[in-house]
N, CA, C and O atoms as a GROMACS GRO file, in nm:
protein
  336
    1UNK      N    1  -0.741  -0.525  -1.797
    1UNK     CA    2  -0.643  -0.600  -1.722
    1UNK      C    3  -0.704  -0.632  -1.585
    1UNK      O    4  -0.781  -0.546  -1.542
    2UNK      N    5  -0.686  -0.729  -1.518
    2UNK     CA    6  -0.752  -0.795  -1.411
    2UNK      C    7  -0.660  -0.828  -1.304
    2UNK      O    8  -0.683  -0.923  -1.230
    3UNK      N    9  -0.552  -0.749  -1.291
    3UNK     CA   10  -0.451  -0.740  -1.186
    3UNK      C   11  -0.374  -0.620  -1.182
    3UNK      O   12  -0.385  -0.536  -1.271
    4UNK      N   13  -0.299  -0.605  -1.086
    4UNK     CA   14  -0.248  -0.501  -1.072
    4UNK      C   15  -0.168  -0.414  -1.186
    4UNK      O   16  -0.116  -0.509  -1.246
    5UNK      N   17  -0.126  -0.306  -1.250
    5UNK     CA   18  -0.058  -0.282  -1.336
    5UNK      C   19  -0.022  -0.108  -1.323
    5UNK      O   20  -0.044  -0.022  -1.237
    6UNK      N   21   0.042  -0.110  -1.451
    6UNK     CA   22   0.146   0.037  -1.447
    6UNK      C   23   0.105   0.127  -1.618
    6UNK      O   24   0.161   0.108  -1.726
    7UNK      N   25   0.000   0.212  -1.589
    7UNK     CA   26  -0.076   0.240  -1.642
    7UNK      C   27   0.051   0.365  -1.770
    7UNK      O   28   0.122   0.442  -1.705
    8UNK      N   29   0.067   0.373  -1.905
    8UNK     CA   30   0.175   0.436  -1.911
    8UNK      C   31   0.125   0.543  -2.039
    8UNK      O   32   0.051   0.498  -2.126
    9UNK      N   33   0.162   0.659  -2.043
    9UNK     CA   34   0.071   0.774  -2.161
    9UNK      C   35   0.185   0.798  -2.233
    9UNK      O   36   0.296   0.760  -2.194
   10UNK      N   37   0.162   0.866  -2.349
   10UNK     CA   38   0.234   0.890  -2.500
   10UNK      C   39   0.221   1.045  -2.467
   10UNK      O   40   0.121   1.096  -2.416
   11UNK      N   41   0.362   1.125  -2.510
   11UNK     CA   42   0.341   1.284  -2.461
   11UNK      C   43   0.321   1.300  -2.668
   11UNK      O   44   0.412   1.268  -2.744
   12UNK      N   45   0.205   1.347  -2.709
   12UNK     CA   46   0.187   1.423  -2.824
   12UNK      C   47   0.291   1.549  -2.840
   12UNK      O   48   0.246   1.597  -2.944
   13UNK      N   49   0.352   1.595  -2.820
   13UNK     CA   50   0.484   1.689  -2.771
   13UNK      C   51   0.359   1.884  -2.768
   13UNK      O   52   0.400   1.997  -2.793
   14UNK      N   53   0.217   1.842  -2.728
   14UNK     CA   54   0.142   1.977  -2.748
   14UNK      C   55   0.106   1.980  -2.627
   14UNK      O   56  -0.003   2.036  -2.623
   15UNK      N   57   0.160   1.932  -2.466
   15UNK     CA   58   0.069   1.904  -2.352
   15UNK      C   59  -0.027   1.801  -2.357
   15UNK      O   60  -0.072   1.747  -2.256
   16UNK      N   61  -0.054   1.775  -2.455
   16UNK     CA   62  -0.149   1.688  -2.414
   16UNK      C   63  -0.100   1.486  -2.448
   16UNK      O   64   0.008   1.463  -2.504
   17UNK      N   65  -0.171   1.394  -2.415
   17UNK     CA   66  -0.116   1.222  -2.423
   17UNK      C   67  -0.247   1.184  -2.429
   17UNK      O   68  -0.358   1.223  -2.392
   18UNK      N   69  -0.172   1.056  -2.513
   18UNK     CA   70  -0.253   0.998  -2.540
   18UNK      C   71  -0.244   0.787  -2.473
   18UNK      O   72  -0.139   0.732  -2.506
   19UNK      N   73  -0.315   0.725  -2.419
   19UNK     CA   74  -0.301   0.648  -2.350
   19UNK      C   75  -0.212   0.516  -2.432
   19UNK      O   76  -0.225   0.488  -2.551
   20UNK      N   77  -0.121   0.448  -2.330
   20UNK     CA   78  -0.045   0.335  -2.372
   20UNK      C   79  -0.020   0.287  -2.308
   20UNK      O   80  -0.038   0.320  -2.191
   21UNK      N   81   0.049   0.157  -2.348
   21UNK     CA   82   0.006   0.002  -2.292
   21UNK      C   83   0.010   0.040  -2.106
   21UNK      O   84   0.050   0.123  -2.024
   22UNK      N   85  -0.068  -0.102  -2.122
   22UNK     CA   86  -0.073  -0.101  -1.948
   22UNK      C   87   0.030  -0.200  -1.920
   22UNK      O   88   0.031  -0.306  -1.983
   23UNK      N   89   0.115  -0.174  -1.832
   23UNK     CA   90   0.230  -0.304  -1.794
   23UNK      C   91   0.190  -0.396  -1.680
   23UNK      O   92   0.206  -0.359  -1.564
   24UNK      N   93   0.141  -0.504  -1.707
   24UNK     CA   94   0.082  -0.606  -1.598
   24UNK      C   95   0.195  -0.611  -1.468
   24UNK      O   96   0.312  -0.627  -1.503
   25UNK      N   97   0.177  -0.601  -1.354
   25UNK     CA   98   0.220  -0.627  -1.263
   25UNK      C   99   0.249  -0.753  -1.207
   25UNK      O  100   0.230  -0.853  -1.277
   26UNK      N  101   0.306  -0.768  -1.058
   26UNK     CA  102   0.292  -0.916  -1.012
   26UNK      C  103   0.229  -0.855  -0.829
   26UNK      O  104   0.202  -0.906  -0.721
   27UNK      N  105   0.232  -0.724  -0.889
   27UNK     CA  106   0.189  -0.669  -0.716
   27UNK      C  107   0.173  -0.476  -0.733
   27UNK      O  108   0.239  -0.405  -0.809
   28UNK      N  109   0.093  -0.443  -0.662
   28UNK     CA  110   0.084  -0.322  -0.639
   28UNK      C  111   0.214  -0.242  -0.624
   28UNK      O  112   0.312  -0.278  -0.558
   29UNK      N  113   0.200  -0.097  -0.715
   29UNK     CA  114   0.347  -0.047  -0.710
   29UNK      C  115   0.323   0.107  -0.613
   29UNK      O  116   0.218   0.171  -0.614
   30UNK      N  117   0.454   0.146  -0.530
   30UNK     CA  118   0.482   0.256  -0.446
   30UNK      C  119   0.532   0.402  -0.527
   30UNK      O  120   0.517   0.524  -0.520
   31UNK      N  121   0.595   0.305  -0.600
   31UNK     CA  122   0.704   0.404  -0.660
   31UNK      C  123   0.754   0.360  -0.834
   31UNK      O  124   0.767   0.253  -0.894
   32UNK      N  125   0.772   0.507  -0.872
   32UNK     CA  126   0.812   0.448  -1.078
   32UNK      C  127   0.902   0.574  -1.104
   32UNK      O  128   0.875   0.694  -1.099
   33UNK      N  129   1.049   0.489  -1.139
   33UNK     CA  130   1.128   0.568  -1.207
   33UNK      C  131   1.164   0.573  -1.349
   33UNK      O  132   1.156   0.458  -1.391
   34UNK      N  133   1.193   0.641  -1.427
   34UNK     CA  134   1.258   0.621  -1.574
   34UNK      C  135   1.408   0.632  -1.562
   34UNK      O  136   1.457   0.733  -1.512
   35UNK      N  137   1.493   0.521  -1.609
   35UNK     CA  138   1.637   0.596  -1.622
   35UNK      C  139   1.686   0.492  -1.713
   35UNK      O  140   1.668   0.371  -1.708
   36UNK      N  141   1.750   0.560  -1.793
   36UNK     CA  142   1.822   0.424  -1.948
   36UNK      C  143   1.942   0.361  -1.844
   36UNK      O  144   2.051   0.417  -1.829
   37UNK      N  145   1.898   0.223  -1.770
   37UNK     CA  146   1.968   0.125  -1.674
   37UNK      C  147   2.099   0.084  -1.801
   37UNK      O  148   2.219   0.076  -1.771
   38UNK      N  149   2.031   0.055  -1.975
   38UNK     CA  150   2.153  -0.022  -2.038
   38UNK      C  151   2.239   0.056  -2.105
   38UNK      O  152   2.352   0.020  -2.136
   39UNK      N  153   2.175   0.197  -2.136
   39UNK     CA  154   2.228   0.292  -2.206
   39UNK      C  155   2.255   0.291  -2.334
   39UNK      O  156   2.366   0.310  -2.384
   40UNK      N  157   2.114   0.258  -2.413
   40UNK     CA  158   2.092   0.217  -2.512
   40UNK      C  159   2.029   0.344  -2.570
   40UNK      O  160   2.055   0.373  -2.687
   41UNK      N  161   1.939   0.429  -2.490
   41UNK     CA  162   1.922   0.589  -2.517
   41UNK      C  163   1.767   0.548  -2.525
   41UNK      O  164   1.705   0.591  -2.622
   42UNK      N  165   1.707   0.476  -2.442
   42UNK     CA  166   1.570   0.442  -2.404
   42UNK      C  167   1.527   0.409  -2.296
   42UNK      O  168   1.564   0.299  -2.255
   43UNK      N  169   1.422   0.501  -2.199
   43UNK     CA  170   1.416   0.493  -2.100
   43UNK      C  171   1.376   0.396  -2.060
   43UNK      O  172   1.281   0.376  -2.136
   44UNK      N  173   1.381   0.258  -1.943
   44UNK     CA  174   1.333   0.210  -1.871
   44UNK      C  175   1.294   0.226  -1.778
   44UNK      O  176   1.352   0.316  -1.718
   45UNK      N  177   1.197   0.170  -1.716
   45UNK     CA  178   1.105   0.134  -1.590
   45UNK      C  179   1.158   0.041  -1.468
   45UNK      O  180   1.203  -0.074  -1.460
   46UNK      N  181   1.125   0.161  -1.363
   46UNK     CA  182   1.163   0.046  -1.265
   46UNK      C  183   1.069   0.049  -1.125
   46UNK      O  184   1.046   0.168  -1.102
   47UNK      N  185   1.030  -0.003  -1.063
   47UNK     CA  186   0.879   0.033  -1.003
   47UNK      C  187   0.904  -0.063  -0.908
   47UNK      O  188   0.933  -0.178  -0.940
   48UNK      N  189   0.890  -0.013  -0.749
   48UNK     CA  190   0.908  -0.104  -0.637
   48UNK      C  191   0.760  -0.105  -0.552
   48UNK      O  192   0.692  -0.014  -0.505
   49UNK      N  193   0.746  -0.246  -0.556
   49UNK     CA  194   0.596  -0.322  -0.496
   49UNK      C  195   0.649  -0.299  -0.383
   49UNK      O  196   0.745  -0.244  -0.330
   50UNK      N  197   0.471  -0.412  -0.341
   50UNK     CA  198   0.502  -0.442  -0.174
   50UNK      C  199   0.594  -0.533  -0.166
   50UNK      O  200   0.662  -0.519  -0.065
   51UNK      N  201   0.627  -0.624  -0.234
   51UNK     CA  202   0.738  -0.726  -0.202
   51UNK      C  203   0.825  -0.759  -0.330
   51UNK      O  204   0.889  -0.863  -0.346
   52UNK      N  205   0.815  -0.631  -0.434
   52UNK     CA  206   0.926  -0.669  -0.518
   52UNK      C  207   0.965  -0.499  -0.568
   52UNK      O  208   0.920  -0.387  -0.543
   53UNK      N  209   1.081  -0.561  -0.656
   53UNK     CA  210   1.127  -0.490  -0.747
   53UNK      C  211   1.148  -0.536  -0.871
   53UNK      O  212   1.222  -0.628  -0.905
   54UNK      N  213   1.050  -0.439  -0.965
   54UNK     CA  214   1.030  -0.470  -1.109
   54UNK      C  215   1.121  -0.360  -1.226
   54UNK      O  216   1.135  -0.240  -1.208
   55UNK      N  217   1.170  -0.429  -1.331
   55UNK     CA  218   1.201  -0.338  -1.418
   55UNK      C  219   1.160  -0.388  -1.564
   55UNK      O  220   1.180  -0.505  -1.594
   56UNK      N  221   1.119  -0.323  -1.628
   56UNK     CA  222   1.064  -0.311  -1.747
   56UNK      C  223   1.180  -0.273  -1.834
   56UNK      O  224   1.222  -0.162  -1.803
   57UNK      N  225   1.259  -0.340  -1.954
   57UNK     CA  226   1.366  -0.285  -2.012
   57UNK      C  227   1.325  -0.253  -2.160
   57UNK      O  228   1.310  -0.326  -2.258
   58UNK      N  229   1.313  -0.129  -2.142
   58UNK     CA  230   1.299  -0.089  -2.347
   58UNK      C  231   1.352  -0.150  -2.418
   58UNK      O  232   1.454  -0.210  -2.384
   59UNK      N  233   1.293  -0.159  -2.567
   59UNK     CA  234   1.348  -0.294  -2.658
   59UNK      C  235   1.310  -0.201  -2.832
   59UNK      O  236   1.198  -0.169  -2.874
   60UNK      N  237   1.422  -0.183  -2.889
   60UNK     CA  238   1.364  -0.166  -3.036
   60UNK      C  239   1.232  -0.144  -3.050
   60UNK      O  240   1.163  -0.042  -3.051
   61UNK      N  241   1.202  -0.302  -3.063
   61UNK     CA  242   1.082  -0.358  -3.091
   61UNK      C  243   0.945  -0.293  -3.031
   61UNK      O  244   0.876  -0.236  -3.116
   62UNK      N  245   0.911  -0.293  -2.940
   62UNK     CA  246   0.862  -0.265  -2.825
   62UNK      C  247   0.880  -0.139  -2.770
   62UNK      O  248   0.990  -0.095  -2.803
   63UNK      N  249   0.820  -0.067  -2.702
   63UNK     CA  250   0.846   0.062  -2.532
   63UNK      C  251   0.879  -0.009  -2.437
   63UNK      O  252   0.976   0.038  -2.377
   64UNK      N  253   0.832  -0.123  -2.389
   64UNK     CA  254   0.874  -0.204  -2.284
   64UNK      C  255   0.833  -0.380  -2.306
   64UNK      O  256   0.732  -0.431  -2.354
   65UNK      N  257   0.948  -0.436  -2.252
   65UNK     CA  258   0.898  -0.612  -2.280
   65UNK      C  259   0.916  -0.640  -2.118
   65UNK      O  260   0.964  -0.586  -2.018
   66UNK      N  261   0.852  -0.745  -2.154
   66UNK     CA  262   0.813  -0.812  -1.975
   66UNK      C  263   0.924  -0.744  -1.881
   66UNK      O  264   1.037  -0.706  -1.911
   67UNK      N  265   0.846  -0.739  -1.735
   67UNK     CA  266   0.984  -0.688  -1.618
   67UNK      C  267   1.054  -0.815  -1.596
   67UNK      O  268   1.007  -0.927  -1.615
   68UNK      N  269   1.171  -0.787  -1.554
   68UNK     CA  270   1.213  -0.863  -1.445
   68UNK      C  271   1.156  -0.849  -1.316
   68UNK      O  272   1.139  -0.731  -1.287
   69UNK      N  273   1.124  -0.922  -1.238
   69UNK     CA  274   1.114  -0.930  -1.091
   69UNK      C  275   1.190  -0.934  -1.007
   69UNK      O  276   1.268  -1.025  -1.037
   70UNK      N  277   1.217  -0.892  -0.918
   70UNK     CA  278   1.356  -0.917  -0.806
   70UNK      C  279   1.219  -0.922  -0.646
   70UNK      O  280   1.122  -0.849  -0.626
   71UNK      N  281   1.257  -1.006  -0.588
   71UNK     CA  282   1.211  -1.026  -0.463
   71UNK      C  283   1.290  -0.914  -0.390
   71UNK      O  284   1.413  -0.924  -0.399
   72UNK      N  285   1.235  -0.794  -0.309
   72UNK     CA  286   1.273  -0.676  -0.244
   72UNK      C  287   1.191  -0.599  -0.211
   72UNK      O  288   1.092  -0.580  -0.282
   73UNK      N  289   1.212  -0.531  -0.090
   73UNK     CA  290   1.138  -0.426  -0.040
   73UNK      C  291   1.193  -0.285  -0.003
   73UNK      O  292   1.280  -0.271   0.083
   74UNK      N  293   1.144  -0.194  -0.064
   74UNK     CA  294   1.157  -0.028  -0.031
   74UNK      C  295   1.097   0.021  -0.033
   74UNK      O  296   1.015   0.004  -0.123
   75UNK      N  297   1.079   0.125   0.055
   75UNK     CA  298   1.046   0.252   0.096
   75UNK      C  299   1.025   0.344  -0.012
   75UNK      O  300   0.919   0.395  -0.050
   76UNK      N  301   1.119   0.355  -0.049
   76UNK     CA  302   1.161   0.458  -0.165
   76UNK      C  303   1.192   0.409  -0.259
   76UNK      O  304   1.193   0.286  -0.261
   77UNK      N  305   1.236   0.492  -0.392
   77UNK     CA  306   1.313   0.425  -0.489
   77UNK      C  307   1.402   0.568  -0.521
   77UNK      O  308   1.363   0.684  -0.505
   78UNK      N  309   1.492   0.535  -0.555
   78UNK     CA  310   1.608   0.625  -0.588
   78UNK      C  311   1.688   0.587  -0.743
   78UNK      O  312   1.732   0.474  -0.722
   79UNK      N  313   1.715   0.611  -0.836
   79UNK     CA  314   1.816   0.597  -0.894
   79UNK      C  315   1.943   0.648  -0.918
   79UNK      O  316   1.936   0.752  -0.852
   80UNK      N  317   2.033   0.646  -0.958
   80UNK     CA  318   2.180   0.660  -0.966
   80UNK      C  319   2.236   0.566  -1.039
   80UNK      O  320   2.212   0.445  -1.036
   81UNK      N  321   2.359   0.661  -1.148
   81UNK     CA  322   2.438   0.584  -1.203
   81UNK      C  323   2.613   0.596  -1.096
   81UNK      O  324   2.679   0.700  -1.083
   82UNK      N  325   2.644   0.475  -1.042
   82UNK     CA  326   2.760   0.493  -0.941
   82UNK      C  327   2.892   0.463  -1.033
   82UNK      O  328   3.002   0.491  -0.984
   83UNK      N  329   2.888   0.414  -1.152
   83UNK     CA  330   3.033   0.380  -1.213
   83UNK      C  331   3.034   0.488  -1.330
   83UNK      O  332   3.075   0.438  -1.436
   84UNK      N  333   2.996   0.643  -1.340
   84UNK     CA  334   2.997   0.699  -1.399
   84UNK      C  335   3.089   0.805  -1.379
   84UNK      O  336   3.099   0.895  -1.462
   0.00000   0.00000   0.00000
């Protein structure tokens, strides 16, 4: 891969992983959370750049299909479910 990305491992359930896909970026990331955003019972990705916020949404098909991008900046990243 020839740009920035979000490098992601497979847990063999013995300690040890084994390497998987790399998720292309649109910018260098600070921060990476997992939390099932649709509650479908599969974790997604959510990873804040220098000038964005990306989320990666698990799919059947797939571990992850393209992010969304959101133009944003943080410090941190935090998650929370607030209507729970």
């Amino acid at each position: 891969m020839d740009g920035p990305a979000v490098a992601t491992f497979y847990g063999n359930g013995d300690g040890t992983f084994v390497p998987g896909p790399q998720l292309e970026t649109t910018t260098r990331t600070n921060s990476i959370a997992l939390a099932d955003l649709n509650r479908d019972g599969r974790a997604d990705i959510i990873a804040n750049g220098e000038d964005s916020l990306l989320v990666w949404v698990s799919t059947p098909a797939t571990r992850s299909a393209a992010p969304r991008d959101w133009r944003a900046w943080a410090a941190y990243l935090t998650v929370v479910d607030l209507n729970r």
